[in-house]
C-alpha positions in Angstrom: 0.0 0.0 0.0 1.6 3.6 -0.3 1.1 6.7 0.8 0.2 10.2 -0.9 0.7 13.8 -0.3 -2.4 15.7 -1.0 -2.1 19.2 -0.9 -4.5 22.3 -1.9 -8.2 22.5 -1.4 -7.6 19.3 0.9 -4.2 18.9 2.3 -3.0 15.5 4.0 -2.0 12.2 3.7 -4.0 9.6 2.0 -2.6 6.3 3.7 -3.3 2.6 2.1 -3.5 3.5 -1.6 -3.5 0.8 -3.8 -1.9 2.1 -6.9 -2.8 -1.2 -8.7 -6.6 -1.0 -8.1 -7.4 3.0 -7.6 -8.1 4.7 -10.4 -8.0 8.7 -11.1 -11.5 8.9 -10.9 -11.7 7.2 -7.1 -8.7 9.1 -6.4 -10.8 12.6 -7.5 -13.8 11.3 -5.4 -11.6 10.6 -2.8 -10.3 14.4 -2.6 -13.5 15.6 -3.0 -15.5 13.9 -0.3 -12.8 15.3 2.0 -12.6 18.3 0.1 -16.7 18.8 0.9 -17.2 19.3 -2.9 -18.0 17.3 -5.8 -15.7 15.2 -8.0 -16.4 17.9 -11.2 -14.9 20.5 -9.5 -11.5 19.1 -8.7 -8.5 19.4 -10.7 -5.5 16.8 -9.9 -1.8 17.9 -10.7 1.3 15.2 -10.2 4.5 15.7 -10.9 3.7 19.0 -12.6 0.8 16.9 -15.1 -2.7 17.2 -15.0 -4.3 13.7 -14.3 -7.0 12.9 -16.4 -9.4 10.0 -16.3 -8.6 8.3 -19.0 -4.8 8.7 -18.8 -3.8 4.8 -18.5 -6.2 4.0 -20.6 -4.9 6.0 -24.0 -8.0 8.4 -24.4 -10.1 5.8 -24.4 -12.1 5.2 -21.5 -11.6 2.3 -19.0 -10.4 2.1 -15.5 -6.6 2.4 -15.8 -4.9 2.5 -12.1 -2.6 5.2 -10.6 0.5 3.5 -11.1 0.2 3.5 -15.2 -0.4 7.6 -15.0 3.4 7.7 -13.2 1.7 8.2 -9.3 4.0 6.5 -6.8 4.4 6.1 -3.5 4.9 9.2 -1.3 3.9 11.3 -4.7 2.7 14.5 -4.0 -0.4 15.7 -5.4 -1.7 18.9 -6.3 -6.2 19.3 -5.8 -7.3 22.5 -7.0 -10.7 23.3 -6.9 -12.9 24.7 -9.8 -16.0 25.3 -10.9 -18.1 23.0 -12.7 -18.1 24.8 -15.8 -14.8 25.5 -15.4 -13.9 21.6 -14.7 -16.0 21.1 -17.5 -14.1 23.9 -20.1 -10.9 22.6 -18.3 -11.5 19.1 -19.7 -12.6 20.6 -23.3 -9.7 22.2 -23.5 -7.4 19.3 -22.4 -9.6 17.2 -25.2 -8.9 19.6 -27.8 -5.3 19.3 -27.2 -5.0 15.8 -27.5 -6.9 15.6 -30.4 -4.3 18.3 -32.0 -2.0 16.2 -31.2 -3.4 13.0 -32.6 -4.3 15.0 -35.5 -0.6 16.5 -36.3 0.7 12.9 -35.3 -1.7 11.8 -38.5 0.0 14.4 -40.8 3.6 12.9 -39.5 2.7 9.7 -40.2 0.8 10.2 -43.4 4.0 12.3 -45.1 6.4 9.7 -43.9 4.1 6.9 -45.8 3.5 9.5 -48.8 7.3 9.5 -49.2 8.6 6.5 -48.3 5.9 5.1 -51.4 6.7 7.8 -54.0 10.3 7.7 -53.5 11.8 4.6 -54.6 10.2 4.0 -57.8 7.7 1.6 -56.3 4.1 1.1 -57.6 2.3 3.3 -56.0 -1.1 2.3 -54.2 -2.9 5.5 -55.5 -3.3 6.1 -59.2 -1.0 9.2 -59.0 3.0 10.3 -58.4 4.3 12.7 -56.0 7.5 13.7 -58.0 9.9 16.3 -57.6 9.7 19.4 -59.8 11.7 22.7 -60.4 10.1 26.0 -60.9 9.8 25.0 -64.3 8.1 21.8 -63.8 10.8 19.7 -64.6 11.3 16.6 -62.7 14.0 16.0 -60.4 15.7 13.5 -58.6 17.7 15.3 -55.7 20.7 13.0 -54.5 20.2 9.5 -53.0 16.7 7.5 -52.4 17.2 8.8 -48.7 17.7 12.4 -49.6 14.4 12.1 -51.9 12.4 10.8 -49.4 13.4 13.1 -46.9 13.2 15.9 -49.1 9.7 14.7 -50.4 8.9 14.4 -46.9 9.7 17.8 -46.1 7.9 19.6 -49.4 4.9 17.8 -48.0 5.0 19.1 -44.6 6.0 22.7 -45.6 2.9 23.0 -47.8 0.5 21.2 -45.0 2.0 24.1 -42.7 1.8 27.0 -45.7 -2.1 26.1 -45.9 -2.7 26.0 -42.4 -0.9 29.9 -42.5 -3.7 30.9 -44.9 -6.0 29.3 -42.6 -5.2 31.4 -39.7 -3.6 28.6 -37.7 -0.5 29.4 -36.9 0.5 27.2 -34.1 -0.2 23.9 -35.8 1.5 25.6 -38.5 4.4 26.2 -36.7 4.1 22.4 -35.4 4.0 21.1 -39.1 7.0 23.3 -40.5 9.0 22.1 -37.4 8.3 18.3 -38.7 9.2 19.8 -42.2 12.5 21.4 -40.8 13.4 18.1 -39.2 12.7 16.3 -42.9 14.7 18.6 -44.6 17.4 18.0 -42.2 17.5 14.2 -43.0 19.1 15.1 -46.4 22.8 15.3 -47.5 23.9 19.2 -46.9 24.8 19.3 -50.4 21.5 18.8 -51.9 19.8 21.2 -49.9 21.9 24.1 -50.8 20.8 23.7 -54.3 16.8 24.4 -53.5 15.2 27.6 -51.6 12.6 25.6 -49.9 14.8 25.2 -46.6 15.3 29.1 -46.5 11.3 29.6 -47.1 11.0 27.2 -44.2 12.7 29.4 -41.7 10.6 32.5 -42.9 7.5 31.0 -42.8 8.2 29.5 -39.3 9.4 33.2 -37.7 6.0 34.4 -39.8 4.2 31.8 -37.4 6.2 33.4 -34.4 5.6 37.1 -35.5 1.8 36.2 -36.0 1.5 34.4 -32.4 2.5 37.5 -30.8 5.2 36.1 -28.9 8.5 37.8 -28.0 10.1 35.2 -26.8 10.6 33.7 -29.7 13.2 36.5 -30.8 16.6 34.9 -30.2 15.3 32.0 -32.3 14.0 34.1 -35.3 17.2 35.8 -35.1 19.0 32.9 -36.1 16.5 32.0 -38.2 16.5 34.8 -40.7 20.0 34.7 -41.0 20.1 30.9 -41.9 17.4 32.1 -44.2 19.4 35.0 -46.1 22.2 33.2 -46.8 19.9 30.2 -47.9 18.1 32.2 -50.5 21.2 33.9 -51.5 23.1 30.6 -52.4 20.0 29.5 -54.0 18.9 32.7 -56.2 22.0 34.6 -56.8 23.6 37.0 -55.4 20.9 40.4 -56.0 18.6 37.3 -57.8 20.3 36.8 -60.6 20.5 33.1 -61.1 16.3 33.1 -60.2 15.7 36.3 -62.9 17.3 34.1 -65.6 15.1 30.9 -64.7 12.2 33.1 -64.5 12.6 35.1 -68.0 13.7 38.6 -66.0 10.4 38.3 -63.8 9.9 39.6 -60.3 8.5 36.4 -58.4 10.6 36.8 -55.2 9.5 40.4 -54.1 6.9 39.3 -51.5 9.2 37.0 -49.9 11.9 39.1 -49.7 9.5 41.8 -47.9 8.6 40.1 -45.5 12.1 38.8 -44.9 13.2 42.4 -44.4 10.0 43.1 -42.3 10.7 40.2 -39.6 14.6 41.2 -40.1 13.2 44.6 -38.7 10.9 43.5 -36.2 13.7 41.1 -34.5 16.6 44.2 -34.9 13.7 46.6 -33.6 13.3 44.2 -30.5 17.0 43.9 -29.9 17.6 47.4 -29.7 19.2 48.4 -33.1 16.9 51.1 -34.3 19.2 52.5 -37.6 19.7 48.7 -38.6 15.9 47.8 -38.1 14.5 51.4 -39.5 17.1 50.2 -43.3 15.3 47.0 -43.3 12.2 48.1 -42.9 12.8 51.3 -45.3 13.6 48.7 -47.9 10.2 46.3 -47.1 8.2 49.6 -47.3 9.6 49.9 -51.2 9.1 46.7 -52.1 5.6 47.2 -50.4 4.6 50.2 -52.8 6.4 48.5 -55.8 3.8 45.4 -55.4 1.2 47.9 -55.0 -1.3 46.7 -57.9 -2.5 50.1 -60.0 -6.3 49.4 -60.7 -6.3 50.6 -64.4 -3.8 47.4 -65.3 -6.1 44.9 -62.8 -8.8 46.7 -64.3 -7.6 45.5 -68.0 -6.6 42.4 -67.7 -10.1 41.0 -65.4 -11.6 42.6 -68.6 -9.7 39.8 -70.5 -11.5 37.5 -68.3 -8.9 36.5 -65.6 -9.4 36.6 -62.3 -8.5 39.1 -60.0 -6.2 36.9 -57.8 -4.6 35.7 -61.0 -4.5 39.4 -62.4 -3.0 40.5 -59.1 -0.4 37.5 -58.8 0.4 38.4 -62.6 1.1 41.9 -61.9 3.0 41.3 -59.3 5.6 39.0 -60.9 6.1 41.3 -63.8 6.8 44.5 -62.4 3.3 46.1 -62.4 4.2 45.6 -66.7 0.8 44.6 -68.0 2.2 42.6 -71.6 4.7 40.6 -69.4 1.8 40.0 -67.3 -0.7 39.0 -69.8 2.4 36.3 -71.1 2.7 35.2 -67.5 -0.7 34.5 -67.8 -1.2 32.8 -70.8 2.3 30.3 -70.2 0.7 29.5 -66.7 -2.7 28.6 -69.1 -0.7 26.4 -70.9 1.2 24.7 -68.3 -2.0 23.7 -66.5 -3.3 21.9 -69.3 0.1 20.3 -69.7 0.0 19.4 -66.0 -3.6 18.4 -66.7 -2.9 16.1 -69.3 0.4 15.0 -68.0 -1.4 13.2 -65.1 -4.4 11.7 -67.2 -1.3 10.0 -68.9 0.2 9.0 -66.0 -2.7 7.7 -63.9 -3.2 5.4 -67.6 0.6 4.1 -67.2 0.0 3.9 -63.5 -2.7 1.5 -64.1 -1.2 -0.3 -66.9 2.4 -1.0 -64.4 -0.3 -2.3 -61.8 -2.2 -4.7 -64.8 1.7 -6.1 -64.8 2.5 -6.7 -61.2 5.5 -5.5 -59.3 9.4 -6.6 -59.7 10.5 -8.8 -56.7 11.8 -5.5 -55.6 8.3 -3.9 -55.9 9.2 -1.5 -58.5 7.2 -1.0 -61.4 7.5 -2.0 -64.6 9.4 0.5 -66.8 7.5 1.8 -69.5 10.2 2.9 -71.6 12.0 0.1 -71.6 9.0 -2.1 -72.6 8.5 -0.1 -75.4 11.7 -0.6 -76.5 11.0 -4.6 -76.2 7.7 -3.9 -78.3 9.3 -1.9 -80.5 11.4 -5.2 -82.3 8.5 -7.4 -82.1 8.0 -9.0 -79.0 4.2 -9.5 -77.3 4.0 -6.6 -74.6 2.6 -8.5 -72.3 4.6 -11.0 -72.7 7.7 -8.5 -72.4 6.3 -6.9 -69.2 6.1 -10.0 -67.7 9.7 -10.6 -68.4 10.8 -7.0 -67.1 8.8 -7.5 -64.3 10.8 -10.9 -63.5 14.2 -9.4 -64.3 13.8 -5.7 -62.2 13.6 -3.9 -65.3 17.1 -5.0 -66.5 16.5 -4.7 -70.1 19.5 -7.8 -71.9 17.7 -10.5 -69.0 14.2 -9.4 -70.1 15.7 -10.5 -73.8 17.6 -13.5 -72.7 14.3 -14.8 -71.6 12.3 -13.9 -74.1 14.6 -15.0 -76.6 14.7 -18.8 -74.7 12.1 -21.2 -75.8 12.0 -22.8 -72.2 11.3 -19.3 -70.5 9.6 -17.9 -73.0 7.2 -20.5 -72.6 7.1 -20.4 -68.7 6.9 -16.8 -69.2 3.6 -17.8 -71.0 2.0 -20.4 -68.9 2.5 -17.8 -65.9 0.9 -15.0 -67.8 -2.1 -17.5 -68.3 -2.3 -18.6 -64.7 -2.1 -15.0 -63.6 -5.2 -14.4 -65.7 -7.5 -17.8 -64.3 -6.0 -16.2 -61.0 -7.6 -12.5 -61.6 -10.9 -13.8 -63.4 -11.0 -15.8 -60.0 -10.3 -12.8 -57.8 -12.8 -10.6 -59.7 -15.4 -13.4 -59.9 -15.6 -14.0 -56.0 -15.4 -10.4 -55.7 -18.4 -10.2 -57.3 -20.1 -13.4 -55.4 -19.3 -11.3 -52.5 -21.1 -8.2 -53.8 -24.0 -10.1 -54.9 -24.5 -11.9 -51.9 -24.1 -8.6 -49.7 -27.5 -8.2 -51.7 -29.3 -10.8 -49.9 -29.0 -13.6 -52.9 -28.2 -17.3 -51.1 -24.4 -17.7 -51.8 -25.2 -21.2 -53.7 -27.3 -19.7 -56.3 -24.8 -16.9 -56.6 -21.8 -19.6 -56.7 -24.0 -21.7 -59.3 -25.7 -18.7 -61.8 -21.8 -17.8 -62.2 -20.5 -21.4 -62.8 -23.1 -21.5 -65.9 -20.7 -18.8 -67.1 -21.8 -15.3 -69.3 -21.0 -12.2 -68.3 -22.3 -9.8 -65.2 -25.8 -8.8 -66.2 -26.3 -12.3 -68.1 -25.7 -13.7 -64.4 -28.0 -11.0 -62.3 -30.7 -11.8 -65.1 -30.1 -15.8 -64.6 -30.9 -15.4 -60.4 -33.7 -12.7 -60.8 -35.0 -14.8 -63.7 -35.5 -18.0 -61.1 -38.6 -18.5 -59.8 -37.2 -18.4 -56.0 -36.8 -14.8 -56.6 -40.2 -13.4 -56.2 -40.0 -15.6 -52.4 -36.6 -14.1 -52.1 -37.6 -10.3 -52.9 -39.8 -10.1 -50.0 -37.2 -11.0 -47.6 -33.9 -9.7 -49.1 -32.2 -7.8 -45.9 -29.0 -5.9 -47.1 -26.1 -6.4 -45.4 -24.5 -4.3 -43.3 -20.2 -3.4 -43.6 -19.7 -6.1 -41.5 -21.6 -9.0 -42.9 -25.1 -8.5 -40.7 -28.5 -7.6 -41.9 -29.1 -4.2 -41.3 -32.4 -3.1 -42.9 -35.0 -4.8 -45.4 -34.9 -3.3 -48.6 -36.6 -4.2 -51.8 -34.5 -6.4 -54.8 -34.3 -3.6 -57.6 -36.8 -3.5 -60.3 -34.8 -4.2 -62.9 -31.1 -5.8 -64.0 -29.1 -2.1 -64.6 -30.6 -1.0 -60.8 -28.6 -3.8 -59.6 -25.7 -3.5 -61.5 -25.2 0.0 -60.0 -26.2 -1.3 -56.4 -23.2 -3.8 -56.9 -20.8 -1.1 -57.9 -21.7 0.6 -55.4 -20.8 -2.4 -52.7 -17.2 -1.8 -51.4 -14.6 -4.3 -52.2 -14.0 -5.9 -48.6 -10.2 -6.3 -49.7 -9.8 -2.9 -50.7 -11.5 -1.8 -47.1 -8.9 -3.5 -45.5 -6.4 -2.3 -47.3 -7.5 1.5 -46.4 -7.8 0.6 -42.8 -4.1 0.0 -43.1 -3.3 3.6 -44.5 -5.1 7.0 -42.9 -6.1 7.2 -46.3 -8.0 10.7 -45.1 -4.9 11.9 -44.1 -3.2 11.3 -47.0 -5.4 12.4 -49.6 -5.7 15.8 -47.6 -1.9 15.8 -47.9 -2.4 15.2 -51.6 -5.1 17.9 -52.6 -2.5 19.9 -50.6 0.2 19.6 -53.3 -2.3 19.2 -56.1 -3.2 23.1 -55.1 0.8 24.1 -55.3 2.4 25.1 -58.4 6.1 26.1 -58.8 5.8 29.4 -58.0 3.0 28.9 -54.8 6.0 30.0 -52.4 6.4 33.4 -53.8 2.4 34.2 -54.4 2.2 36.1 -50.9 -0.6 38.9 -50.2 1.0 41.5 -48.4 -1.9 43.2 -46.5 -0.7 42.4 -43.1 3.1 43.5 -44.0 2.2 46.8 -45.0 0.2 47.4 -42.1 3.2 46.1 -39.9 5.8 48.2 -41.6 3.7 51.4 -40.7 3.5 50.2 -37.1 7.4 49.9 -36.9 8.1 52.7 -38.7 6.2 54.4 -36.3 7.4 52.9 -33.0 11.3 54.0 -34.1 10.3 57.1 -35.0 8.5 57.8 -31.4 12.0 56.0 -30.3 14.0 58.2 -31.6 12.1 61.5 -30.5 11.2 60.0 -26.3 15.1 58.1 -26.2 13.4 55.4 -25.6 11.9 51.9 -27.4 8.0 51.7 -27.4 6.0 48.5 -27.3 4.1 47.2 -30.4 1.5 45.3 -30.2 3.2 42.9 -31.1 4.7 41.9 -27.4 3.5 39.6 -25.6 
């Protein structure tokens, strides 16, 4: 039995505690019958964290004892009392943390499964790539498989944390940029210096700090910006030189580099250095005014139907210089359809590759190379299978094709991999079918007869046990139970869509195994980002800041003294 140290709204010693059997609730009751209050209002506090019901029992209810939440003997506890409500907004708030927690654990995990898939040239699970592209929409393969992956796994994160900026939600931003940082960091020093996403990184997180309002960050975006400066220096150019020529003598880099010098003179204005803060900001106020959009361009080109946000970004890029715009405009037209039609072609190979099966290494077939093998006459499936069997390596694929004794086991397995996927689908569909309240026999022995899908539905609604069976079909619930009664449909293409509409029990289990919800909110993520998606800032709330700072060193420099912003916290 032990012994524990209550103090606060009771304060003693609660003798012959069982820390096997007592749970926090009976511990809370405990308190409070002492206390003279109820169990609500009490608040428990060991070991400097707050003990919550369900602690031992991960969240999920249960009756996990004192010793799995960390309570020994001779702990001391702290029992605060509060009120109800405020127990009960107390516990809200405690809820609402854990599931931000869970939820940015989610976007963890989902990235690292994103990558680790895309990466390596395996067959994806999705019918779509994540690749690597350059501002121009090139692909790119940065370094090792490690360094892709890591560097796939930080573009991923940095985006997640970039939407959640434009949502407002700057602390799980900062949460998910931090994951991003320690992605990035995972890759060979080397290949980072040769992209500006890293650099973007560290401005987007001291953004996140500058928006929370908290000072104390100011050592660490200190550091930050600096790391960042050099960063986008190495990566642009010195004065942007190597990132004008790559963007045809455009101006995408403006915003970012005003709200670099803003933060560079908030953190400067904060330490004290009033002439180095007031350059910095000097020079954000020009770039401010030289992004200012005139309304007689916007004005023209919204008449040319664009949109205004387009019109704006357009504007913006070019220099306020409405032709340069109107080409901006009409190359990012083009490359949209291109992107467009790029992945309508690759979702087609992506399903052709999975048609073939995956190498023993579980790479996919390469495409190019099996062209090459169709190209001087071989049968393609015939020369897939045969890639497929040799990882893609081009003279054993032709070795075997060109040997009557594997070229004919090549055949035989292609044929057995056939019976073996007219099985799959067939059962599939007995399974579908029977979900529909049909007796699995019939099912089993209206498919054995042979004929395709419809000829089959028509064969069992065509039986005379039918009409019996239509009064008591039941449809059956995800987990193989009756749920409701329901009707047979009144005719053969109502069914048909009813079957399609039955969920592949192999494919739910294979989503259980992914946070597939995750990862497709990952996905419309980068779907949404285009090359230049890091640049495209509105500067609304950096104007207004630069006036504010301006101001403050101004009143500095007439009192002798530094002025808070409202910006302290």
């Amino acid at each position: 039995m032990a012994k524990l140290k209550i103090g606060g709204t009771w304060a003693g010693v609660l003798e012959d505690v069982d820390l096997d059997s007592w749970t926090v609730p009976k511990l809370r009751e405990e308190v409070a019958r002492r206390s003279n209050c109820s169990p609500d209002s009490i608040s428990l506090i060991c070991a400097g964290k707050i003990l919550k019901d369900d602690d031992a029992t991960g969240g999920h209810g249960g009756n996990g004892n004192l010793a799995q939440v960390g309570v020994k003997n001779n702990s001391k506890i702290l029992a605060s009392r509060v009120s109800p409500q405020e127990g009960n907004l107390l516990r809200q708030e405690i809820m609402a943390e854990e599931e931000r927690s869970r939820r940015l654990s989610r976007v963890r995990a989902a990235a690292t499964a994103l990558a680790e898939r895309h990466a390596d040239g395996s067959l994806p699970v999705e019918d779509f790539n994540i690749e690597v592209e350059d501002q121009s929409g090139k692909k790119v393969r940065l370094g090792s498989e490690t360094d892709q992956r890591a560097v796939m796994m930080g573009l991923m994160l940095h985006a997640k944390g970039k939407r959640l900026i434009k949502q407002g939600n700057y602390k799980d931003a900062l949460e998910v940029l931090s994951m991003g940082e320690e992605s990035f960091s995972l890759c060979d020093p080397k290949v980072i210096e040769l992209i500006d996403n890293v650099p973007i990184l560290q401005i987007d997180m001291v953004w996140c700090y500058f928006m929370i309002r908290d000072i104390r960050w100011l050592s660490d975006a200190g550091k930050r910006l600096e790391m960042a400066r050099v960063g986008i220096e190495r990566a642009h150019g010195k004065d942007s030189f190597r990132l004008r020529l790559l963007q045809g003598g455009r101006y995408p880099e403006l915003a970012l580099h005003l709200r670099l010098e803003l933060l560079e003179g908030v953190v400067t204005y904060h330490s004290g250095q009033l002439d180095k803060s007031r350059k910095a900001l000097d020079s954000a106020k020009a770039k401010f005014n030289q992004l200012q959009v005139p309304d007689e361009a916007l004005s023209f080109l919204m008449s040319m139907g664009y949109k205004e946000r387009d019109a704006k970004r357009a504007l913006r890029m070019n220099n306020q210089d409405v032709g340069s715009a109107i080409d901006f405009l009409a190359e990012e037209t083009t490359k949209k359809l291109q992107k467009q039609e790029e992945d309508i072609r690759r979702r087609t190979e992506i399903r052709e590759q999975k048609r073939y099966g995956m190498t023993p290494l579980k790479k996919a077939v390469d495409l190019e190379r099996l062209k090459e093998l169709v190209s001087i006459g071989f049968d393609k499936e015939l020369a897939a299978e045969a890639l497929r069997r040799n990882e893609n390596d081009t003279q054993k694929a032709l070795d075997d094709l060109t040997n009557p004794e594997t070229n004919s086991a090549l055949q035989v397995h292609i044929e057995s991999r056939k019976r073996k996927r007219q099985k799959q689908a067939t059962e599939t569909q007995i399974e579908k079918i029977v979900h529909m309240g049909f007796e699995r026999s019939r099912v089993v022995a209206a498919f054995e007869v042979g004929g395709t899908l419809e000829e089959v539905i028509q064969r069992l609604t065509a039986l005379p046990e039918a009409d019996h069976a239509a009064e008591a079909i039941q449809t059956a619930a995800p987990d193989g139970s009756a749920s409701s009664s329901a009707p047979l449909p009144h005719n053969v293409s109502e069914m048909l869509e009813q079957i399609n509409d039955v969920e592949d029990p192999s494919d739910l289990s294979k989503a259980e195994e992914r946070d597939v919800e995750m990862e497709d909110e990952l996905s419309a993520v980068i779907v949404k980002t285009d090359a230049l998606a890091d640049y495209d800032i509105e500067v609304n709330i950096e104007g207004e800041a630069i006036t504010e700072y301006l101001a403050l060193i101004e009143a500095a420099g007439s009192s002798g003294k530094m002025a808070l912003s409202r910006y302290n916290k």
